[in-house]
N, C-alpha and C positions, 0 to 999 in steps of 0.2 A: 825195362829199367823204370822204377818206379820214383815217382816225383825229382826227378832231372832239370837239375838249375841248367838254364839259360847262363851261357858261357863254358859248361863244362868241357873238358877237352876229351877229344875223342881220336885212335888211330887206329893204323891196320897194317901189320906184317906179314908178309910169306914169299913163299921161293914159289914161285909161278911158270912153270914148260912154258918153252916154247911155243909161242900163239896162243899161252893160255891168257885168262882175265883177272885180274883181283878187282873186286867191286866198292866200289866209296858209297854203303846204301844203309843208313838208318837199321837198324830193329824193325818188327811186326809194330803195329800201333798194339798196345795195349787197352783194356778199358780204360784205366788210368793216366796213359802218356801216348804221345804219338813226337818224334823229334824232326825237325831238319837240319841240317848240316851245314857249314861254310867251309868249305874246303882248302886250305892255306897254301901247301906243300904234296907234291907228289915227290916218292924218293926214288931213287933208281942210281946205279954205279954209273959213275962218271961214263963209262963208254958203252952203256948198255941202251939201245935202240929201244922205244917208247913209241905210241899211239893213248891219243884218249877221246873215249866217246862217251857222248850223253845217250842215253837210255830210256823207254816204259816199258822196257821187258818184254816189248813185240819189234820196235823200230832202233836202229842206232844209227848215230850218224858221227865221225869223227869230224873232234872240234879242234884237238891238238897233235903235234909229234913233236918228241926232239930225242938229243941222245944224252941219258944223264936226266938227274929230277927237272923238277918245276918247282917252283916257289913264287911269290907277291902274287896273286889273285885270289879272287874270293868267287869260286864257283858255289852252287848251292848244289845241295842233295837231298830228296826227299825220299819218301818209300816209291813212290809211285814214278819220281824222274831222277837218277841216278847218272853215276859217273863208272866206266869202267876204264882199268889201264891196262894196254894189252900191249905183253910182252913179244915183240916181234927181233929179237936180239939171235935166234938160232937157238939160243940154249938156254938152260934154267936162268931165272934171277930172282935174286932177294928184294922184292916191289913195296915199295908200302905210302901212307897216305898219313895230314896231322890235319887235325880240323874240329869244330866246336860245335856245340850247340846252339843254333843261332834263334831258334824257336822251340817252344814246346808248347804242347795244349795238354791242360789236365783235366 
């Protein structure tokens, strides 16, 4: 994404198996941009079991659980340290994340 205002809003939707992940991670850095994240909102159906872990794509560690989204914090997400939410519900769920732009380098 090229030349990306600072504040932009950014989200992510899908239906995610059981023990599977959806990831809260930035784009490739481009030569032109590279972004980080502020994470707002995770979503999740009111009675659907949730895990959330921080990330480098070798190590994770969970920082959160609950059943049903999350909302009021401000996690960050970069390329390189990331967030994933892993549906531990039994069965598929429709997962998704809302969150902005809190940096960019051009």
């Amino acid at each position: 994404m090229a030349n990306t205002a600072r504040g932009s809003a950014r989200q992510g939707f899908a239906t995610i198996a059981n023990n599977g992940y959806l990831d809260i991670r930035p784009p490739a850095p481009t030569l032109t941009n590279a972004e980080e994240w502020r994470v707002l909102a995770i979503h999740a159906p009111e009675s659907s079991a949730i895990e959330v872990y921080r990330s480098d794509g070798t190590n994770e560690y969970m920082i959160a659980s609950n059943t049903g989204g999350m909302a009021n914090f401000q996690w960050v997400a970069s390329r390189g340290t990331y967030l994933r939410i892993k549906n531990v519900n039994g069965a598929a769920v429709y997962l998704g994340y809302d969150c902005y732009v809190s940096m960019e380098e051009n």
